[in-house]
Residue frames as a rotation matrix with the C-alpha (Angstrom) as fourth column:
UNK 1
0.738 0.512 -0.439 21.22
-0.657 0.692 -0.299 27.18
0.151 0.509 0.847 11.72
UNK 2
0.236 -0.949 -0.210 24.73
-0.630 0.015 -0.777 25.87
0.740 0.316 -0.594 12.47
UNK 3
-0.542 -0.194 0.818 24.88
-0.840 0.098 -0.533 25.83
0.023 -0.976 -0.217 15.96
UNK 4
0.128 0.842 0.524 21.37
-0.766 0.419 -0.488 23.59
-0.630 -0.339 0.698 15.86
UNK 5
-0.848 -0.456 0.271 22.81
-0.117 0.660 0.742 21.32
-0.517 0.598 -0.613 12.80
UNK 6
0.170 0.972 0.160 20.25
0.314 0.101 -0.944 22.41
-0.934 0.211 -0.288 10.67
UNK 7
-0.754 -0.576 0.316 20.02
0.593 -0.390 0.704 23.24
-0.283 0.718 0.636 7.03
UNK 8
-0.802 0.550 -0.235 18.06
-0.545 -0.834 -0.092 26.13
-0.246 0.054 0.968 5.34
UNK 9
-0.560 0.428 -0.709 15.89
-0.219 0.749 0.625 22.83
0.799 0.506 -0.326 3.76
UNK 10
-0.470 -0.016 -0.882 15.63
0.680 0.631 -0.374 21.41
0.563 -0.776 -0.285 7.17
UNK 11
-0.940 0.060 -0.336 14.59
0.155 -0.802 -0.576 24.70
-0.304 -0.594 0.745 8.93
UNK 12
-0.517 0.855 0.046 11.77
-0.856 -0.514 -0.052 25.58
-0.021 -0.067 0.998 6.83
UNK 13
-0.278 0.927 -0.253 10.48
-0.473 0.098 0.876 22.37
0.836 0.363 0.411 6.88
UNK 14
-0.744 -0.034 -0.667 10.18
0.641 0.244 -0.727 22.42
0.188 -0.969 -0.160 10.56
UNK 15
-0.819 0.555 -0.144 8.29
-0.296 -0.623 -0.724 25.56
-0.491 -0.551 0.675 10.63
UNK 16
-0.450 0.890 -0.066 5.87
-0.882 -0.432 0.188 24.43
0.139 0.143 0.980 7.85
UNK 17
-0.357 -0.022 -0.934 5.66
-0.009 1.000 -0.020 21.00
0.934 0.001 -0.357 9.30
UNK 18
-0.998 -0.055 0.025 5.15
-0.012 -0.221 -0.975 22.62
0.059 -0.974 0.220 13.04
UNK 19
-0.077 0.930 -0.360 1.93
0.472 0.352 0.808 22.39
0.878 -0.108 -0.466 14.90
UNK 20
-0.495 -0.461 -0.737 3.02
0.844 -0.456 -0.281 25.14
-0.207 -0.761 0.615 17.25
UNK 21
0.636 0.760 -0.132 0.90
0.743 -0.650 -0.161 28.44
-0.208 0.005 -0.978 17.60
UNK 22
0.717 -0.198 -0.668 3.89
0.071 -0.933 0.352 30.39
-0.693 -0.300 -0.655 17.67
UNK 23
-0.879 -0.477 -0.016 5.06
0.036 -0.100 0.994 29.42
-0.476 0.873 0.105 13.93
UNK 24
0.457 0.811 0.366 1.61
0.687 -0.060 -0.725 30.40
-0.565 0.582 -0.584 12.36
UNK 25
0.713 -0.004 -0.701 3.07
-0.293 -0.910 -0.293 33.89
-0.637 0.415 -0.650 11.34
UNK 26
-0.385 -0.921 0.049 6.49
-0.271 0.164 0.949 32.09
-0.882 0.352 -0.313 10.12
UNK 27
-0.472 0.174 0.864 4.47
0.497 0.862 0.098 29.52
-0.728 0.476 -0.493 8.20
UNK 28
0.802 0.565 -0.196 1.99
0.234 -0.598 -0.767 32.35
-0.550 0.569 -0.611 6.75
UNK 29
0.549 -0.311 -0.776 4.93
-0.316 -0.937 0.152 34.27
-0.774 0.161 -0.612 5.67
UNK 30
-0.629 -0.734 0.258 6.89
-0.241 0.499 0.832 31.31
-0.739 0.461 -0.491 3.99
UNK 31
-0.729 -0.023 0.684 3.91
0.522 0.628 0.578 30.35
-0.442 0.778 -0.446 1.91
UNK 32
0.745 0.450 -0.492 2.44
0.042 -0.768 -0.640 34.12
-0.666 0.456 -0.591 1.23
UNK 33
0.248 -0.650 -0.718 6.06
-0.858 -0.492 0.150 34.52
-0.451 0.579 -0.680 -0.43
UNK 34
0.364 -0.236 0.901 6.73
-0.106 0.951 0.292 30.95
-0.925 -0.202 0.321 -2.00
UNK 35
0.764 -0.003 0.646 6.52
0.640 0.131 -0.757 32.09
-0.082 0.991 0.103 -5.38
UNK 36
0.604 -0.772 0.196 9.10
-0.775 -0.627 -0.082 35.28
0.186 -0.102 -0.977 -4.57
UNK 37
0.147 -0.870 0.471 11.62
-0.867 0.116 0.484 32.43
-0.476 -0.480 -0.737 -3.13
UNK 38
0.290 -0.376 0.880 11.50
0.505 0.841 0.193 30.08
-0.813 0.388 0.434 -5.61
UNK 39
0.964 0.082 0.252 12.01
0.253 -0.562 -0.788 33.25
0.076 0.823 -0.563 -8.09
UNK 40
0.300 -0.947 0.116 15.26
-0.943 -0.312 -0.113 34.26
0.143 -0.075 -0.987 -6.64
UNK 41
0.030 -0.199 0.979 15.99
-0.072 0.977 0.201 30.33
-0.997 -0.077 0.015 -6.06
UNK 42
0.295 -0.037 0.955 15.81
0.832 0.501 -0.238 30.22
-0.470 0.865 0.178 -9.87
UNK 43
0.974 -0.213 0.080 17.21
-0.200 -0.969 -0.146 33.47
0.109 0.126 -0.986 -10.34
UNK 44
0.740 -0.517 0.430 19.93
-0.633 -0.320 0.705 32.51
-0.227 -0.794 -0.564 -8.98
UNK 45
0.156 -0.867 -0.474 23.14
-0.981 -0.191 0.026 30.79
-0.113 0.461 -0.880 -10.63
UNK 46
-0.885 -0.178 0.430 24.15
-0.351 0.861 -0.367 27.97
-0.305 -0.476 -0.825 -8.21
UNK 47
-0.674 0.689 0.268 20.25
-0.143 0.235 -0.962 26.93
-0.725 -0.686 -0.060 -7.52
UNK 48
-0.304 0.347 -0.887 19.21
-0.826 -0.561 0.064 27.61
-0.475 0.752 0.457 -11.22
UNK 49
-0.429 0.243 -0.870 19.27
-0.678 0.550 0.488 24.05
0.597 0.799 -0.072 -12.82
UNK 50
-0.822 0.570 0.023 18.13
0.558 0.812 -0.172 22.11
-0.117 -0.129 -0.985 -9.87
UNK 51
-0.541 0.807 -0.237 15.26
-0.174 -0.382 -0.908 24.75
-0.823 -0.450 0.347 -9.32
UNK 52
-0.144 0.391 -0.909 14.26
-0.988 0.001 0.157 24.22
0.062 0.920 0.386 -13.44
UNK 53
-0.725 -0.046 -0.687 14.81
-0.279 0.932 0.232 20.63
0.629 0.360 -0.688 -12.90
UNK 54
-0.829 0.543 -0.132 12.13
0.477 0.565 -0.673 20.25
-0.291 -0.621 -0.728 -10.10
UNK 55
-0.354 0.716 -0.601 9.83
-0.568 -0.675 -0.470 22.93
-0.743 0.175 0.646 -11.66
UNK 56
-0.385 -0.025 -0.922 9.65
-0.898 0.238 0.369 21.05
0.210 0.971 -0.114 -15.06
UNK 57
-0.735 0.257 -0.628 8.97
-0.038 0.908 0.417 17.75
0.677 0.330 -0.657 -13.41
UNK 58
-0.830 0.480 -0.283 6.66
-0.113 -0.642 -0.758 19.30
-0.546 -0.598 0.587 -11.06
UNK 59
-0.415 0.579 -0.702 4.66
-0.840 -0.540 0.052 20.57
-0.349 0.611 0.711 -13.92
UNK 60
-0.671 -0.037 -0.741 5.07
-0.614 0.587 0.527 17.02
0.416 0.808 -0.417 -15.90
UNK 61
-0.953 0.136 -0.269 4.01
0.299 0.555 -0.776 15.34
0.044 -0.820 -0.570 -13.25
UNK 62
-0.494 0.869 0.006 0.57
0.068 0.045 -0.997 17.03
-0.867 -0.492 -0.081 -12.83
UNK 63
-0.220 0.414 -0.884 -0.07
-0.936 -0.344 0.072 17.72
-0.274 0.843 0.463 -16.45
UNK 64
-0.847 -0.487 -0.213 0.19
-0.445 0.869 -0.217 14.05
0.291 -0.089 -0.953 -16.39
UNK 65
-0.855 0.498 -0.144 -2.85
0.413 0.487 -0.770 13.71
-0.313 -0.717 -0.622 -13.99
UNK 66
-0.031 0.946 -0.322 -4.90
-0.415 -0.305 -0.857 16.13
-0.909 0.107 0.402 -15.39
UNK 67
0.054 0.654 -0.754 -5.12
-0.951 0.263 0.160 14.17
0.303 0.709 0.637 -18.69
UNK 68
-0.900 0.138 -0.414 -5.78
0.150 0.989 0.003 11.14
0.409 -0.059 -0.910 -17.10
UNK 69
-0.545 0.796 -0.261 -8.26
0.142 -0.219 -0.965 12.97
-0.826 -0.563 0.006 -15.24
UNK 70
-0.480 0.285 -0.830 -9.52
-0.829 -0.456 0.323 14.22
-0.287 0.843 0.455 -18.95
UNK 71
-0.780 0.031 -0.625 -9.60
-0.365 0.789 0.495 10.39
0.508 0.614 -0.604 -19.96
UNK 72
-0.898 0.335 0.286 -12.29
0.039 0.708 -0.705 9.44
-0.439 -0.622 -0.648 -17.39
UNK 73
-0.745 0.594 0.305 -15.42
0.499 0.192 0.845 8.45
0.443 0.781 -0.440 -18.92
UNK 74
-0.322 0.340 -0.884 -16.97
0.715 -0.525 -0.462 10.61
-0.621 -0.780 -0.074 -16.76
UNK 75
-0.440 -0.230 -0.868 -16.18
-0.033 -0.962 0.272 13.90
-0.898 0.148 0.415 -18.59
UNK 76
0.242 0.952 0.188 -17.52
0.216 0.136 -0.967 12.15
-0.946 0.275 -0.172 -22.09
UNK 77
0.052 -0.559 -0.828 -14.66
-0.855 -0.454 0.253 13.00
-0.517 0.694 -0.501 -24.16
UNK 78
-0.821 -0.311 0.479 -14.75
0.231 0.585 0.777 9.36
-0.522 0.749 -0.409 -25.71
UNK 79
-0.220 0.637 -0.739 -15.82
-0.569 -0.699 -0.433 8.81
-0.792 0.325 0.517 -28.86
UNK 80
0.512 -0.085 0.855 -15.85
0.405 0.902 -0.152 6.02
-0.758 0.424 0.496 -31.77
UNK 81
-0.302 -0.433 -0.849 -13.12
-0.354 -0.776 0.522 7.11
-0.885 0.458 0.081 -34.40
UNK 82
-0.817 0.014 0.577 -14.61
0.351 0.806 0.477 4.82
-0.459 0.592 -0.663 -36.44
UNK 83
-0.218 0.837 0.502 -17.81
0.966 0.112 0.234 6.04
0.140 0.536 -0.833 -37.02
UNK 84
0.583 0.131 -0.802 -17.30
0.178 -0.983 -0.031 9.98
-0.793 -0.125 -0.597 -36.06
UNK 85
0.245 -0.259 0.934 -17.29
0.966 -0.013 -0.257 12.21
0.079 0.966 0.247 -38.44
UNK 86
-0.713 -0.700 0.045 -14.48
0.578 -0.623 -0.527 15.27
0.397 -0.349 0.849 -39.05
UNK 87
-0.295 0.622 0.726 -18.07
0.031 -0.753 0.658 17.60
0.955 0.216 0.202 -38.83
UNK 88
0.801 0.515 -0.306 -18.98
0.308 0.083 0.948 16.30
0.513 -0.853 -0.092 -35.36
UNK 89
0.213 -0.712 -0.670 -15.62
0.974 0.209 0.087 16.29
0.078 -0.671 0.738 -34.09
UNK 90
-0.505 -0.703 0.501 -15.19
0.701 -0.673 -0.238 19.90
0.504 0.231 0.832 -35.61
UNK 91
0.098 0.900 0.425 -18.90
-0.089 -0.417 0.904 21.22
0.991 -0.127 0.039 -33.91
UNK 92
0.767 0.637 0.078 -19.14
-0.097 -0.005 0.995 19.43
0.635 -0.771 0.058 -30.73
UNK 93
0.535 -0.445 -0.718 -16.07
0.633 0.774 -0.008 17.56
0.559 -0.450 0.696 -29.74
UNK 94
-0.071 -0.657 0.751 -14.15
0.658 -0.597 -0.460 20.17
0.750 0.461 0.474 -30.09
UNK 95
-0.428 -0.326 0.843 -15.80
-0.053 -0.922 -0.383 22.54
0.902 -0.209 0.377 -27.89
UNK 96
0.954 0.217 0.209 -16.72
-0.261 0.245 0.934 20.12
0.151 -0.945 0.291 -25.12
UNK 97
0.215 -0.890 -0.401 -12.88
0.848 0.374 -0.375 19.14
0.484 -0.259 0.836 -25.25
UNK 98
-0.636 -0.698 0.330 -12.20
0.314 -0.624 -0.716 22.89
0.705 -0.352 0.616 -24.30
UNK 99
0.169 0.382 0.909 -14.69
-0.633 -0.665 0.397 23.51
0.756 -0.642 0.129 -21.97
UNK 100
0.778 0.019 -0.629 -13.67
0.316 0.852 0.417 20.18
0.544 -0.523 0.657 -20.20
UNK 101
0.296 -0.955 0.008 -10.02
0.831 0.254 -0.495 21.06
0.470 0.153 0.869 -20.34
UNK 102
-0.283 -0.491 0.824 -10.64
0.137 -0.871 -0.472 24.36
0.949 -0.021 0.314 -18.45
UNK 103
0.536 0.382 0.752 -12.79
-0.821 0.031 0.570 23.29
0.195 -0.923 0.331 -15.57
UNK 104
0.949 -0.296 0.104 -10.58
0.194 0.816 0.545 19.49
-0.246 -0.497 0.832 -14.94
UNK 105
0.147 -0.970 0.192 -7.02
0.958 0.188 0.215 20.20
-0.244 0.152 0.958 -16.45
UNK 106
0.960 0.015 -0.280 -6.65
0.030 -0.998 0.046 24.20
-0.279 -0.053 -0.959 -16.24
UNK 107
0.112 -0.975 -0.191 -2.45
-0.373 -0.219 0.901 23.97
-0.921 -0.029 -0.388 -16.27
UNK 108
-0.435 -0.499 0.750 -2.65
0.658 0.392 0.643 22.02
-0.615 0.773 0.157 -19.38
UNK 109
0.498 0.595 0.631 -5.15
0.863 -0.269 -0.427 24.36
-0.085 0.758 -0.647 -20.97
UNK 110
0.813 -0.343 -0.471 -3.26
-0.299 -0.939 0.168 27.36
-0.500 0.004 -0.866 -20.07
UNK 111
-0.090 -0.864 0.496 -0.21
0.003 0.497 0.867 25.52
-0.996 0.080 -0.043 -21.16
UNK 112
-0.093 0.248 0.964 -1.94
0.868 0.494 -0.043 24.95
-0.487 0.833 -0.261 -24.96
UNK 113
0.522 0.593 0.613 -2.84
0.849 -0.290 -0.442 28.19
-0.084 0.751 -0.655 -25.01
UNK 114
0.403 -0.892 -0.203 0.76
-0.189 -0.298 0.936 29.49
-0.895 -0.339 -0.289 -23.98
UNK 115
-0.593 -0.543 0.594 2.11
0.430 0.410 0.805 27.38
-0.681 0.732 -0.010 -27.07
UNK 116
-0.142 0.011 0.990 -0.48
0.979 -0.148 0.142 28.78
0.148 0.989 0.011 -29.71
């Protein structure tokens, strides 16, 4: 990597950036194992707080989208707080909010049901 003035950064995203037949097998291998090498990447002392600090806003970042996705009137989740009452919200809303929230925002549902 030296010789070529490359870094390890720089390297892999050549191979998974390539368009070369003879880095399929690299490319397969870098993103069959992605989750192993960001485990020891956060495992790992030095590499530990930036690797939490991009995971975390990673995460924020799409939890982010999937309740805006939630908010489109599409999906039917509004409602009038005025004039709904706790009985509807506790019957229906309720359990079109979670069946929404598992087919359009999955990371946030898993994420809710991590926390209770």
């Amino acid at each position: 990597l030296q010789q070529n003035n490359l870094s390890a950064a720089g390297f892999v995203s050549a191979i998974l950036d390539s368009g070369y037949a003879v880095h399929t097998a690299s490319q397969d291998s870098l993103t069959t194992n992605a989750a192993q090498i960001c485990a020891q990447l956060y495992n790992n002392e030095d590499s530990h707080p930036s690797v939490f600090a991009w995971a975390a806003g990673t995460l924020h970042a799409e939890l982010c989208k999937e309740v805006a996705e939630l908010s489109v009137e599409q999906h039917s989740l509004h409602f009038k707080a005025t004039s709904t009452t706790v009985e509807q919200l506790e019957m229906t809303f309720m359990n079109q909010l979670a069946m929404m929230m598992q087919s359009v925002a999955p990371n946030l549902w898993n994420l809710i049901s991590g926390l209770l």
